[in-house]
Residue frames as qw, qx, qy, qz and C-alpha x, y, z in Angstrom:
[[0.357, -0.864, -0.347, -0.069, 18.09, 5.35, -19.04],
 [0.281, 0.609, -0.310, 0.674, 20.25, 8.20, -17.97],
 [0.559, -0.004, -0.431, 0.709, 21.90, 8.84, -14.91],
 [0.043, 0.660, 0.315, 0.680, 20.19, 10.82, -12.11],
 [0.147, -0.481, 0.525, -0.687, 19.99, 12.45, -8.55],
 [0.796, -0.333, 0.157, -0.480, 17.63, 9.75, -7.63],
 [0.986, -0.103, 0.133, 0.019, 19.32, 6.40, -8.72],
 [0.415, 0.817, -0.400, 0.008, 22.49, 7.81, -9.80],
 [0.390, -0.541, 0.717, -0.204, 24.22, 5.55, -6.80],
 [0.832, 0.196, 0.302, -0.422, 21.54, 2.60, -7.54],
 [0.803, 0.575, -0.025, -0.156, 22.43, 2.66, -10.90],
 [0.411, 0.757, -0.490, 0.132, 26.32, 2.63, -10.54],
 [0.272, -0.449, 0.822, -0.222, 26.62, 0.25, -7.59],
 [0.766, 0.058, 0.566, -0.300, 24.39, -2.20, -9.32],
 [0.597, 0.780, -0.183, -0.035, 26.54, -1.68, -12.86],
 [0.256, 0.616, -0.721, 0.188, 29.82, -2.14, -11.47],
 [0.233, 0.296, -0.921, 0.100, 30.38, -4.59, -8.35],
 [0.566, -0.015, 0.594, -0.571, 26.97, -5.90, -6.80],
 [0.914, 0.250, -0.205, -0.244, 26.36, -8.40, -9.82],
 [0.724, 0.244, -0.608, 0.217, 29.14, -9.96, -8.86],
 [0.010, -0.194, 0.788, -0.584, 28.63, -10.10, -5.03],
 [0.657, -0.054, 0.017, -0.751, 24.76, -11.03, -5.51],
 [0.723, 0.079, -0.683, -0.065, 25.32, -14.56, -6.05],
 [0.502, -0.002, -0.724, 0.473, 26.88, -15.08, -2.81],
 [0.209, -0.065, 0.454, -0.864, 24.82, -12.44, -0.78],
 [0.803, -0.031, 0.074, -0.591, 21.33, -14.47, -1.91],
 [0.646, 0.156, -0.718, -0.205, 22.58, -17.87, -1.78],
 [0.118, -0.246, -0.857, 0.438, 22.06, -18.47, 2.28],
 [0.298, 0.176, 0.265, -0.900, 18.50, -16.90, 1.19],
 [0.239, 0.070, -0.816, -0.521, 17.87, -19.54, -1.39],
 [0.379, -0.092, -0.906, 0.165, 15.87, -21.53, 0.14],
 [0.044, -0.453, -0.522, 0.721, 13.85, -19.21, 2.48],
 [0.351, 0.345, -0.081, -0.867, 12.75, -17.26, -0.73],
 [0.297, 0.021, -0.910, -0.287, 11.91, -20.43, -2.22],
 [0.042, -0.580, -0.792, 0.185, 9.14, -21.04, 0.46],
 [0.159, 0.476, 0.266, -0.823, 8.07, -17.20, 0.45],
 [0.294, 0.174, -0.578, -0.741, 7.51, -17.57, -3.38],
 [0.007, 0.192, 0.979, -0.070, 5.97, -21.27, -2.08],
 [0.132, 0.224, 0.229, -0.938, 2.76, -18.96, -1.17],
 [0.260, 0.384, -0.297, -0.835, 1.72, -17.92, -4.28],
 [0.599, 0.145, 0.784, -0.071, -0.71, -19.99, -6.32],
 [0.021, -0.519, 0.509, 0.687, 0.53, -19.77, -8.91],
 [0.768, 0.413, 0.361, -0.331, -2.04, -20.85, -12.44],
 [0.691, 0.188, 0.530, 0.453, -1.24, -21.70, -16.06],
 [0.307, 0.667, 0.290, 0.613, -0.45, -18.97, -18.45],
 [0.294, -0.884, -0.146, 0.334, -0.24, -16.27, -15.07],
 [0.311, 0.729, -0.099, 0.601, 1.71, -13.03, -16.43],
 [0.665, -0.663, -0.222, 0.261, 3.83, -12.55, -13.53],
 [0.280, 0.902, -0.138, 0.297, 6.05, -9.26, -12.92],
 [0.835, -0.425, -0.100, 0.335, 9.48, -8.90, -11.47],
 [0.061, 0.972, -0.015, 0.228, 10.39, -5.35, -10.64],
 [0.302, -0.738, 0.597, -0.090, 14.22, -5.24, -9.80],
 [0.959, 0.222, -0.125, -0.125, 14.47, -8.50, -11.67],
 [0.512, -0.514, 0.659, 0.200, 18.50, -8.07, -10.83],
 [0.222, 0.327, -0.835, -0.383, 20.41, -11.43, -12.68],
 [0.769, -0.046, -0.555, -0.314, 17.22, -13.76, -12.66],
 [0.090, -0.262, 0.890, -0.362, 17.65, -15.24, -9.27],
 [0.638, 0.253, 0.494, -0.534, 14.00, -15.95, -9.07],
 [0.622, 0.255, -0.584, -0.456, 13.53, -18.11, -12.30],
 [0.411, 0.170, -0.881, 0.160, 14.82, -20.99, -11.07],
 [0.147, 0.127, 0.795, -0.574, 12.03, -20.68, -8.06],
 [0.590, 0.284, 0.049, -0.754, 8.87, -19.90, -10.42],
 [0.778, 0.379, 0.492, -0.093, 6.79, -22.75, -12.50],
 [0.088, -0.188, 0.637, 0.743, 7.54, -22.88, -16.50],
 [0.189, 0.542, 0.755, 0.315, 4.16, -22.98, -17.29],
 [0.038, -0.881, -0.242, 0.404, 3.92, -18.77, -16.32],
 [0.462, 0.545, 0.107, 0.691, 5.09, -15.94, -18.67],
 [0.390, -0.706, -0.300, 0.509, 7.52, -13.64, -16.65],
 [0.064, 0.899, 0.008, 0.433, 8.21, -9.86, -17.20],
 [0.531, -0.543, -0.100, 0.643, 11.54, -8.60, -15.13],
 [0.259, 0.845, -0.024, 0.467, 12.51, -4.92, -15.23],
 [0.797, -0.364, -0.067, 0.478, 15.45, -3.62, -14.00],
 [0.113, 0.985, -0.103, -0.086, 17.15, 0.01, -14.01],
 [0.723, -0.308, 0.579, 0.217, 20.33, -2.46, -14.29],
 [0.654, 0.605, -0.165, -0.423, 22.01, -3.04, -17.61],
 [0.270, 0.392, -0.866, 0.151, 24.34, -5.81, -16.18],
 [0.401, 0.038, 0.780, -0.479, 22.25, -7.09, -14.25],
 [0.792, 0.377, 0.152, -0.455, 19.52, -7.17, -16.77],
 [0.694, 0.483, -0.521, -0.117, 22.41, -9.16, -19.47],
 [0.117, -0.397, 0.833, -0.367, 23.30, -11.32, -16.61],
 [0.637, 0.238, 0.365, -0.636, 19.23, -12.05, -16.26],
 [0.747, 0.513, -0.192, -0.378, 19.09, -12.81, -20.24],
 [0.370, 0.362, -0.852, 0.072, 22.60, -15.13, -20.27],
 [0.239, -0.066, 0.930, -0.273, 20.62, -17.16, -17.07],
 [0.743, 0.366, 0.218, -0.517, 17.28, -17.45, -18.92],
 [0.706, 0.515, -0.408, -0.265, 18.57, -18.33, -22.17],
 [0.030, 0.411, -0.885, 0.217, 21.23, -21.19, -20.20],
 [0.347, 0.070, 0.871, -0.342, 18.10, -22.75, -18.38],
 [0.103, 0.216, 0.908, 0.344, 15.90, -22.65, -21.47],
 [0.021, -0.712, -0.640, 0.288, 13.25, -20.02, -20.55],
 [0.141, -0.216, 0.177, 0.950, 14.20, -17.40, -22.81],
 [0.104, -0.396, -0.804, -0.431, 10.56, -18.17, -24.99],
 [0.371, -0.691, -0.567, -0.252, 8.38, -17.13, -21.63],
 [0.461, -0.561, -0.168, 0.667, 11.30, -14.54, -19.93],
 [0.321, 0.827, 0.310, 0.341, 10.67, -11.00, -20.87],
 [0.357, -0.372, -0.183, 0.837, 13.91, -8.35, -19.53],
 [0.158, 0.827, 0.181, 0.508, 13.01, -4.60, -20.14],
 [0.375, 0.008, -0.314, 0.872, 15.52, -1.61, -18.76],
 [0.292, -0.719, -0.300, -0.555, 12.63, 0.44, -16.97],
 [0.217, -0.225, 0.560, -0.767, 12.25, 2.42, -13.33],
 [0.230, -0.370, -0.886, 0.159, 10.13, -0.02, -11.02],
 [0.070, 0.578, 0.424, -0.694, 8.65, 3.72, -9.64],
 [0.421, 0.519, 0.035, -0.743, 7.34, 4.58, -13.23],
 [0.390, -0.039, 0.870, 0.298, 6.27, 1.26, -15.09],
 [0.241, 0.244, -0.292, -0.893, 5.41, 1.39, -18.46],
 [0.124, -0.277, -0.938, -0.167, 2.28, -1.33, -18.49],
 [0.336, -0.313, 0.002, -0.888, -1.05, -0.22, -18.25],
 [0.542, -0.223, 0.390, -0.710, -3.53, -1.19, -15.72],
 [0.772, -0.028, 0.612, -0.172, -4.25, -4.93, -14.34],
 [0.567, 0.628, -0.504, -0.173, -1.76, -6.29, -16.75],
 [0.111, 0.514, -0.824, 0.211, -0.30, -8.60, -14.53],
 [0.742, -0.333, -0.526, -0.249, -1.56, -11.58, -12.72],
 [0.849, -0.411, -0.158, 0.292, 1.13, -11.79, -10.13],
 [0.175, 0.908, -0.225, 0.306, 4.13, -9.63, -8.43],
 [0.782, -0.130, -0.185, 0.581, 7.66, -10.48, -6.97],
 [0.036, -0.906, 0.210, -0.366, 8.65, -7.92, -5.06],
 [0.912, -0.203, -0.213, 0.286, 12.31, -9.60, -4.04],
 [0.428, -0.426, -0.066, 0.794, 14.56, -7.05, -1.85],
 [0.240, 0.686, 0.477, 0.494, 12.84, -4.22, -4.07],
 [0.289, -0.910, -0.133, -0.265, 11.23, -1.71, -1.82],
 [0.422, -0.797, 0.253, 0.351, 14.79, -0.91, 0.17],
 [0.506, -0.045, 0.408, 0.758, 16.74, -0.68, -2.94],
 [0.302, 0.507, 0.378, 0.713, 14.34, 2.02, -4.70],
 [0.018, 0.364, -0.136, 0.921, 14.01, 5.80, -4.14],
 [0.456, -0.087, 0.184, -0.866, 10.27, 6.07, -3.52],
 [0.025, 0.117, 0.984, -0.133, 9.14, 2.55, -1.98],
 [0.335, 0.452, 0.465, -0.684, 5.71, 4.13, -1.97],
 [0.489, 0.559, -0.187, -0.643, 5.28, 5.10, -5.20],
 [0.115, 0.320, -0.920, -0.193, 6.94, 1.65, -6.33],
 [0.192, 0.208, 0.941, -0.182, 4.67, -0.06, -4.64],
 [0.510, 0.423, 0.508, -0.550, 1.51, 1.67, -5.70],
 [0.029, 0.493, -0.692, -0.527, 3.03, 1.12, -9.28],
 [0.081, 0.062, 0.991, -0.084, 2.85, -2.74, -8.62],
 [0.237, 0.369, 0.855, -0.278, -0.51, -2.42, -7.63],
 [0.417, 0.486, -0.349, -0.684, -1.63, -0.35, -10.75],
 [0.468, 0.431, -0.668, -0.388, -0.50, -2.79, -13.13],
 [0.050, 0.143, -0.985, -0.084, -2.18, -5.99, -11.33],
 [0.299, -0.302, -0.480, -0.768, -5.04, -6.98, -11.85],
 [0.595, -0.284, 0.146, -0.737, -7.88, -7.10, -9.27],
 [0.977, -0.126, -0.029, -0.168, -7.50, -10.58, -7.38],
 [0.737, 0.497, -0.342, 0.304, -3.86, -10.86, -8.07],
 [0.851, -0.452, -0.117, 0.239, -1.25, -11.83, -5.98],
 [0.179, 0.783, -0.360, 0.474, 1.64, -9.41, -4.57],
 [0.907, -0.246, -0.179, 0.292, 4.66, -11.25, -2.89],
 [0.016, 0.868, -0.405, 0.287, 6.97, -8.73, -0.93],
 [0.889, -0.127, -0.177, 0.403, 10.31, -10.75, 0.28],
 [0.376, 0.591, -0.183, 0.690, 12.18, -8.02, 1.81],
 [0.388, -0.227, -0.585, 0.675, 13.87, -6.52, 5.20],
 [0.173, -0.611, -0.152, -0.758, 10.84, -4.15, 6.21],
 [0.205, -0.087, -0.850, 0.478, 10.28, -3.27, 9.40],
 [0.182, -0.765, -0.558, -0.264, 6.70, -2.09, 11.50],
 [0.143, -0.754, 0.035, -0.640, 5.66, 1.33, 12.80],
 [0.560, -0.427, -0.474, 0.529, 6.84, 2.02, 16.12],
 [0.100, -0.964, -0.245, -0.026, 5.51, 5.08, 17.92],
 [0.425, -0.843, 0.163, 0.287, 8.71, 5.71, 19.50],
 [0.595, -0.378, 0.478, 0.524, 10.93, 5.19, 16.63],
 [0.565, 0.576, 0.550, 0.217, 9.19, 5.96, 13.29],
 [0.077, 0.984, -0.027, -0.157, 10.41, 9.55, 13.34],
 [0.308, -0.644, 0.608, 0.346, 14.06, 8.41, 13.56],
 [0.666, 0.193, 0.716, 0.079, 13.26, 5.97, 10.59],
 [0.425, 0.839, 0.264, 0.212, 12.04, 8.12, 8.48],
 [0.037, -0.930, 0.306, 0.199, 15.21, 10.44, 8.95],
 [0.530, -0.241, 0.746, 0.322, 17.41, 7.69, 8.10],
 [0.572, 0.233, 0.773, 0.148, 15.80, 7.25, 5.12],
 [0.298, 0.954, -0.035, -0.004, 16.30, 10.45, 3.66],
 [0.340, -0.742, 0.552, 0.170, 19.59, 9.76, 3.85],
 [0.623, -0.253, 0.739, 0.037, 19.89, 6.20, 3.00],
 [0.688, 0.525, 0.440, -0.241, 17.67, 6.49, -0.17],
 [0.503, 0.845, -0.175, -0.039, 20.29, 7.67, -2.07],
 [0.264, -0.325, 0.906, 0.057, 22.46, 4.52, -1.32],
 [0.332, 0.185, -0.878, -0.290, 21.55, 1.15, -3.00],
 [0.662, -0.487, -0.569, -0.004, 19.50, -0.06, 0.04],
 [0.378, -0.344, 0.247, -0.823, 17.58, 1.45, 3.02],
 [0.427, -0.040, -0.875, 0.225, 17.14, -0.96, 5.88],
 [0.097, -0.190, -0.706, 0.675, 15.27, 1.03, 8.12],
 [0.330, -0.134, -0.219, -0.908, 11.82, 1.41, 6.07],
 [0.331, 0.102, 0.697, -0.628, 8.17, 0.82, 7.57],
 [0.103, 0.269, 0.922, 0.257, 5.86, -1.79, 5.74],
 [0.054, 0.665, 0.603, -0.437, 3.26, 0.07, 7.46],
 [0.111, 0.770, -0.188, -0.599, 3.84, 3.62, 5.32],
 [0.102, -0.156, 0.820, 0.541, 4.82, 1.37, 2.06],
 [0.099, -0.393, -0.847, -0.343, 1.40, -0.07, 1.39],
 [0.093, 0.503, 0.554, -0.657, -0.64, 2.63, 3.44],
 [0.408, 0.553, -0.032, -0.725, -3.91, 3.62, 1.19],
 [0.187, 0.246, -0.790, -0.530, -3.17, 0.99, -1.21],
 [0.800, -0.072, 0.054, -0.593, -6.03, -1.57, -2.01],
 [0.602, 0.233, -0.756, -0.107, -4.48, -4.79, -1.07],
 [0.751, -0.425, 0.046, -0.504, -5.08, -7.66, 1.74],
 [0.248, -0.487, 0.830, -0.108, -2.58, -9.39, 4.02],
 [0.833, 0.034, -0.392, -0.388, -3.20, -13.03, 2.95],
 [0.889, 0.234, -0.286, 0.270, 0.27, -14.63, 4.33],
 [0.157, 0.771, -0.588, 0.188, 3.40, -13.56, 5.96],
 [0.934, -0.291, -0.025, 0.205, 6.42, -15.58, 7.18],
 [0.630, -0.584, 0.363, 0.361, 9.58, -15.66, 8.44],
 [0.838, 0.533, -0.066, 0.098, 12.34, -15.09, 5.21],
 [0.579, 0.321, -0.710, 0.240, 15.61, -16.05, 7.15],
 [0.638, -0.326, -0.696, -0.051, 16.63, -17.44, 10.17],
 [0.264, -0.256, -0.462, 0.807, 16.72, -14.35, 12.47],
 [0.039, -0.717, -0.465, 0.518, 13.81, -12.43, 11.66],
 [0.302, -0.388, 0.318, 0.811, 16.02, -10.07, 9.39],
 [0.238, 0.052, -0.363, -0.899, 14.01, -10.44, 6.33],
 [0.460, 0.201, 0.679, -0.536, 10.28, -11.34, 6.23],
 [0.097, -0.129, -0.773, -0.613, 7.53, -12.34, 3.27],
 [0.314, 0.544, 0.620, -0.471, 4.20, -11.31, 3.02],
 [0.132, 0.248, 0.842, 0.460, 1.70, -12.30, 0.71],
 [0.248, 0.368, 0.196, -0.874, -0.95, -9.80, -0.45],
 [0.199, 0.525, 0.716, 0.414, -4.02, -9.97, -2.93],
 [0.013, 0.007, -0.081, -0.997, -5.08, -7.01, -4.57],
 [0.286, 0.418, 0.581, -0.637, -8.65, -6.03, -3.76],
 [0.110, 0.334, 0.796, 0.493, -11.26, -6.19, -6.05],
 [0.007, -0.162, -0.147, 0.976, -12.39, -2.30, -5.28],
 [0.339, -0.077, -0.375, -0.859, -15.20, -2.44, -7.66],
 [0.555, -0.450, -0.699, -0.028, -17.29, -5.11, -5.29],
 [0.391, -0.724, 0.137, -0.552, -16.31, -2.69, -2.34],
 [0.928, -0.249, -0.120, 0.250, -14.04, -5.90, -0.95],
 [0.571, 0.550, -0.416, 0.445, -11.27, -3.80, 0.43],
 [0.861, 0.018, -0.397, 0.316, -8.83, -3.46, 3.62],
 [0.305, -0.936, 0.148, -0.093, -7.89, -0.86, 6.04],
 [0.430, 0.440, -0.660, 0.430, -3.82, -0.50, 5.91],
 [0.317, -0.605, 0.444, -0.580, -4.52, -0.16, 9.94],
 [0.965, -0.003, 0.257, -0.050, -6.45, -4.18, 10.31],
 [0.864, 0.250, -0.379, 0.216, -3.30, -5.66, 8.09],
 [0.259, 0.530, -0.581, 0.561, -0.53, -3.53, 10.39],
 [0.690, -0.423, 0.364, -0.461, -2.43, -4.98, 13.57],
 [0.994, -0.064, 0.088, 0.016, -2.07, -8.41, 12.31],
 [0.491, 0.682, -0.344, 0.420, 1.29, -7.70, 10.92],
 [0.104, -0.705, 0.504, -0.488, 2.40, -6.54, 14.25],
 [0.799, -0.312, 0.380, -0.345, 0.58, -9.07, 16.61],
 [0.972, 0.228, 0.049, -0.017, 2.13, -12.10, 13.90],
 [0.907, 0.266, -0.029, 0.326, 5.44, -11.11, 13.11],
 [0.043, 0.869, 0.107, 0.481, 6.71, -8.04, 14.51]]
């Protein structure tokens, strides 16, 4: 994938020295994503995606009886991914592909399940990422965001969103709004929790609506609970 005004940073700070400070920036998280994944209920044979797949941290927290799919705009990271599959034995049911998370090539409710670990503040258009995700799973399916988002505030959301025209064209934006990520999408809070021990990042568990029954979700009812639960 070539080299461009959107990920041009992305791509070159996650090529050169952030595979080799990732280890040590997600090991006091180990554990905390370990219970956010905990969530999920996870079935035999589930086709589970992992956009921003990075080096494979998440294997080592998923069943072996699922078949996973990581993509990654990474090409060190993604051969970092393939040397830790193939080490723990899971190369058979670990799929890597070098693809944008904001323009995935799978076609509709392909997936059973989504990992969305630190994702949405490391790409361009968290929106568009996310509505990606929820394309490509399938109706019932489970979408697991583990990442530092924060909620709408009246009196800050303007300054937020300026940062983040800035920031987006760094590696990671810290100051985006769950609330504006998933707005319009069809999915339903199921979960959230704490994902360390200050608050800093959070996990929340979603299930994609099943649109054709007419079983869906006002973004406004999840960001109430959202707010009132964890916020």
């Amino acid at each position: 994938m070539a080299l461009n005004s959107k990920n041009f940073i992305s791509q070159l700070s996650f090529n050169t020295f952030i595979p080799f400070f990732y280890p040590m920036m997600m090991l006091p998280l180990k554990l905390w994503r370990k219970k956010a994944i905990g969530m999920m209920s996870f079935k035999d044979g589930d086709r589970v995606l992992i956009p921003g797949a990075g080096t494979g941290y998440d294997f080592a927290l998923l069943p072996q009886n699922v078949i996973v799919t990581g993509v990654d705009i990474s090409d060190v990271m993604l051969g970092i991914a393939r040397t830790r599959a193939g080490v723990m034995g899971l190369s058979d049911h670990v799929h890597l592909e070098h693809m944008d998370g904001e323009n995935l090539k799978f076609k509709d409710s392909t997936f059973d399940k989504a990992i969305l670990g630190l994702f949405l503040t490391c790409v361009f258009d968290p929106q568009k990422a996310f509505s990606e995700v929820v394309r490509v799973v399938k109706p019932g399916g489970e979408i697991l965001i583990y990442d530092h988002l924060v909620g709408r505030r009246k009196w800050s959301s303007k300054l937020l969103s300026s940062m983040d025209v800035i920031l987006k064209y760094n590696f990671c934006s810290v100051v985006r709004e769950i609330d504006i990520i998933i707005e319009g999408q069809p999915v339903t809070l199921i979960k959230n929790i704490p994902g360390d021990p200050f608050g800093f990042v959070k996990g929340f568990l979603f299930c994609k609506d099943d649109i054709g029954n007419g079983k869906t979700t006002k973004t406004s009812k999840i960001m109430a609970l959202l707010n009132k639960k964890i916020f």
